[in-house]
VEXDREN-2710 file (C-alpha; in Angstrom, 1 decimal):
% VEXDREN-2710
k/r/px/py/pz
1/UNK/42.5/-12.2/-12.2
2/UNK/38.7/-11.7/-13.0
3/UNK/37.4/-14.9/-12.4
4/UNK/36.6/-15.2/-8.8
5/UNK/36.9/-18.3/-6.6
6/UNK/34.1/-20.0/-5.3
7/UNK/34.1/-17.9/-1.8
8/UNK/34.5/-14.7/-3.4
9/UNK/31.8/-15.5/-5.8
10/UNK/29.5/-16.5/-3.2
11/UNK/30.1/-13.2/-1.4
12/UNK/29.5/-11.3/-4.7
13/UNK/25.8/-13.3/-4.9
14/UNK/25.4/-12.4/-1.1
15/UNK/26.1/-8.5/-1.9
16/UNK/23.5/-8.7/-4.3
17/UNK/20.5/-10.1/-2.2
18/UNK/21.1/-8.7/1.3
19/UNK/20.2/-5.4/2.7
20/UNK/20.7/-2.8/5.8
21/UNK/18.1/-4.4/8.8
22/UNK/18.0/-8.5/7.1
23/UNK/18.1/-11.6/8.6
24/UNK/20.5/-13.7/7.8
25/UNK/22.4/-16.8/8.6
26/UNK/25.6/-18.5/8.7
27/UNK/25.2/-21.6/9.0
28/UNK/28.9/-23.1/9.5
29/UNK/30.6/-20.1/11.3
30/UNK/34.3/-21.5/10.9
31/UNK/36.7/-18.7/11.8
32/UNK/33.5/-16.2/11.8
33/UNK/34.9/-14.3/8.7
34/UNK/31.3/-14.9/6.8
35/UNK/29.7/-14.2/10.1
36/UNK/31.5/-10.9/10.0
37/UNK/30.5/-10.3/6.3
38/UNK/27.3/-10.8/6.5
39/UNK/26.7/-8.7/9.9
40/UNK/28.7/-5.5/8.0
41/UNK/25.8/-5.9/5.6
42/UNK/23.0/-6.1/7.5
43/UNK/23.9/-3.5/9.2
44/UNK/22.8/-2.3/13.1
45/UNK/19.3/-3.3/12.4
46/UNK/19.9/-6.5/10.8
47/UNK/20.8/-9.7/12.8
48/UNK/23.1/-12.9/11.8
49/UNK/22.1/-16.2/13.4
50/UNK/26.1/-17.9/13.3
51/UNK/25.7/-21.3/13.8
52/UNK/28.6/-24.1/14.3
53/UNK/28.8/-27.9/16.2
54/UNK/32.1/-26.6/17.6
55/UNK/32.7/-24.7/20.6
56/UNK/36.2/-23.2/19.2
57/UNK/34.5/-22.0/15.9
58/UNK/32.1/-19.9/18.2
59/UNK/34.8/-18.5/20.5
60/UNK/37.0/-17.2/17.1
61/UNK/33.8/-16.0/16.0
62/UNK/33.2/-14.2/19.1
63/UNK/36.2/-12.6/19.3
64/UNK/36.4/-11.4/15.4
65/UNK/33.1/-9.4/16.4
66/UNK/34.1/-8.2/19.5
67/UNK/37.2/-6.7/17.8
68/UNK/34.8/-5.2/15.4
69/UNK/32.7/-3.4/18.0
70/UNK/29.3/-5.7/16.3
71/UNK/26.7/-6.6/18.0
72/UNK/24.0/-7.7/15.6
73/UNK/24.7/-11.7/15.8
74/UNK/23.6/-14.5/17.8
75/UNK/26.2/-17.2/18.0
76/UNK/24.4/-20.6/18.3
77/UNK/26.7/-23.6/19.4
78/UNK/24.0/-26.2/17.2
79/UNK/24.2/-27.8/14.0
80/UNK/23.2/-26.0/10.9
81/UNK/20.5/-29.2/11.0
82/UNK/18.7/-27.3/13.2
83/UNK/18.6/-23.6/11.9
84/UNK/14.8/-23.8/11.9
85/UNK/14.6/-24.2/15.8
86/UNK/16.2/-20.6/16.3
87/UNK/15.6/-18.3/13.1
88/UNK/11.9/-17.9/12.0
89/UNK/10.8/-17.4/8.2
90/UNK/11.9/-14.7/6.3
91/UNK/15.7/-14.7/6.0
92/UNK/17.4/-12.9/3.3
93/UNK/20.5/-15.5/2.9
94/UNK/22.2/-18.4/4.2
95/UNK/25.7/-19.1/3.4
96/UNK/27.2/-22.5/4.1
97/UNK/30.8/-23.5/3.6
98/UNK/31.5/-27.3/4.3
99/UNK/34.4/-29.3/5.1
100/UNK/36.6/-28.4/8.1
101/UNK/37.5/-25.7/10.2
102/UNK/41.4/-25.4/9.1
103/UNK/43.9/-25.8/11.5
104/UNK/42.0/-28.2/13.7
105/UNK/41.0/-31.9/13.5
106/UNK/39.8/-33.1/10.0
107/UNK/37.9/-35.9/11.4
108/UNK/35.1/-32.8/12.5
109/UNK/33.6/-31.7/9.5
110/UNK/30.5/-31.4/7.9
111/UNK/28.4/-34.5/6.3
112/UNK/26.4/-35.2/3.4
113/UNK/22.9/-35.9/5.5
114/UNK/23.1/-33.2/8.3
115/UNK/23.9/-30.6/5.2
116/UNK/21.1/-31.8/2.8
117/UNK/18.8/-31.6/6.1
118/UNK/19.4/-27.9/6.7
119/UNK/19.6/-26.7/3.0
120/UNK/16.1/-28.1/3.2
121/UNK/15.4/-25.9/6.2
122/UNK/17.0/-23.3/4.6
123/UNK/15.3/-23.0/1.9
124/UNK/11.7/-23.0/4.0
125/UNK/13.0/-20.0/5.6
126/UNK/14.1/-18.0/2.6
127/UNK/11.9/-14.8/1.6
128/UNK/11.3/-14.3/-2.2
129/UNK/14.5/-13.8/-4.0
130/UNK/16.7/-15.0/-1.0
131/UNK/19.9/-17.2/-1.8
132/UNK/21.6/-19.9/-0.2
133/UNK/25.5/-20.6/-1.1
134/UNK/27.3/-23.6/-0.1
135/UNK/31.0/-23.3/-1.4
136/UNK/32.1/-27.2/-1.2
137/UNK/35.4/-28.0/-0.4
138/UNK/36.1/-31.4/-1.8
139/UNK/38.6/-33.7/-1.5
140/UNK/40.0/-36.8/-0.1
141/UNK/39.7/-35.6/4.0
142/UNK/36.5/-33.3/3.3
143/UNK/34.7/-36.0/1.6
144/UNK/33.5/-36.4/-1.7
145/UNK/30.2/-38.0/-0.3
146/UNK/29.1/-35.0/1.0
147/UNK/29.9/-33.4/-2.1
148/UNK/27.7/-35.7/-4.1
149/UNK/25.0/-36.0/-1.9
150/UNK/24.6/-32.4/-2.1
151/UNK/24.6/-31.8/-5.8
152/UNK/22.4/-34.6/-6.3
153/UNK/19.9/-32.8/-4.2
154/UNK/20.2/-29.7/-5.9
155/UNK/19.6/-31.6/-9.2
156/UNK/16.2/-32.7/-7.9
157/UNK/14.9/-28.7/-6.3
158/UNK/11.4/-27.9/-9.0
159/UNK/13.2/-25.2/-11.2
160/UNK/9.3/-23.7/-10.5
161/UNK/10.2/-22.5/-7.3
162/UNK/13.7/-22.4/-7.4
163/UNK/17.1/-21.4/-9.2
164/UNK/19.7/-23.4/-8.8
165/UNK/23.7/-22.6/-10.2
166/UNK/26.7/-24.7/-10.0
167/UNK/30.2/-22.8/-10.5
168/UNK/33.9/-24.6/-10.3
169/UNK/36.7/-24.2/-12.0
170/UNK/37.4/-26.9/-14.4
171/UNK/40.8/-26.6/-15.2
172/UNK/42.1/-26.7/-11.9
173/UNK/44.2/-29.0/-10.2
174/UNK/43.3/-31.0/-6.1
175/UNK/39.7/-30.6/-6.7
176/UNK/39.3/-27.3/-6.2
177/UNK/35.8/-25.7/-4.2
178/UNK/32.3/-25.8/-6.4
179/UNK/30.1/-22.7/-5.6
180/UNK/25.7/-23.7/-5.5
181/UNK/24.0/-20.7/-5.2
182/UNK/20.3/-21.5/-4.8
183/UNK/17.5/-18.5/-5.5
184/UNK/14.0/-18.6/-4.2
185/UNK/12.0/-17.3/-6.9
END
C-alpha cells in the first residue's frame, strides 16, 4: 500500500525535520518505540526527553533502549503537561500519540485539557521549522473529547506563525487514527 497510516506518516514528517545532535521529545512514551525512533535520529549527540504519567511505560521504555545499547534519552515519569519544566527552548520535534498504552487499563489514558496544555508548551519550545505530531486514536474507550478538544485547538493556531495539517483516512471503518502535524514557521 502507498498510503501510509497515521503513525507511519508522522514518522515520515519526523525524518524530515530532525537531525544528528537535536533535541527532541516524546511526549507520551507508551511502549518507547517512538522514543527509540526518535533517539536513532538524533543520533549520540542528540538527546530525547521521553516523557509518560505511567511508571510501566518508562520501565518498557527503558528496557527497549537498554537492548539497543542507547544512551541519549532522559526518561521522565511526568505528564507531557509539564514538558516545559525539563526541556529548554529549541527542540527540533515533539511527537505525541494519545489514548492508551495497549495491553493495560483503558481507564489511564490521555485527556483533552492536559494534551491541549502541553501542545501549547510544545509549541513555545519548537525552533523554526520544528514539528509537532499527535496521531489520535479515537474511539469509544480513547475518547472522542479529547479528540475534539484537540482539533478545535488546532483550528484556532494564527496560520502566521504556524502550519497546521490534518490527515485520516476517510473511508475507513472504527474510527480510525487522524494524524496533526503542526510546523513552526
Amino acid at each position: 500500500m502507498v498510503l501510509n497510516n497515521a503513525l507511519a506518516q508522522s514518522h515520515k514528517y519526523v525524518e524530515k525535520a530532525v537531525k544528528p545532535g537535536d533535541i527532541v521529545i516524546d511526549a507520551t512514551a507508551g511502549k518507547g518505540r517512538d522514543t527509540l525512533f526518535l533517539a536513532k535520529l538524533v543520533g549520540g549527540k542528540g538527546c530525547v526527553y521521553a516523557f509518560d504519567i505511567q511508571k510501566k511505560s518508562i520501565e518498557l521504555t527503558s528496557e527497549l533502549l537498554q537492548s539497543k545499547g542507547l544512551a541519549n534519552t532522559t526518561l521522565l515519569n511526568e505528564s507531557h503537561d509539564r514538558m516545559h519544566e525539563f526541556v529548554k527552548p529549541g527542540v527540533s520535534c515533539v511527537m505525541f500519540n494519545l489514548g492508551y498504552l495497549p495491553g493495560t487499563d483503558h481507564s489511564v489514558q490521555t485527556k483533552g485539557a492536559t494534551t491541549v496544555s502541553a501542545v501549547k508548551k510544545a509549541m513555545h519550545l519548537l525552533k523554526k521549522n520544528g514539528i509537532i505530531t499527535l496521531v489520535i486514536y479515537q474511539g469509544g474507550d480513547t475518547g472522542f473529547e479529547e479528540r475534539d478538544s484537540v482539533i478545535e485547538f488546532c483550528n484556532s493556531i494564527d496560520q502566521k506563525l504556524f502550519a497546521v495539517m490534518k490527515t485520516s483516512f476517510i473511508n475507513q471503518k472504527n474510527n480510525p487514527p487522524i494524524l496533526i502535524c503542526i510546523e513552526k514557521l
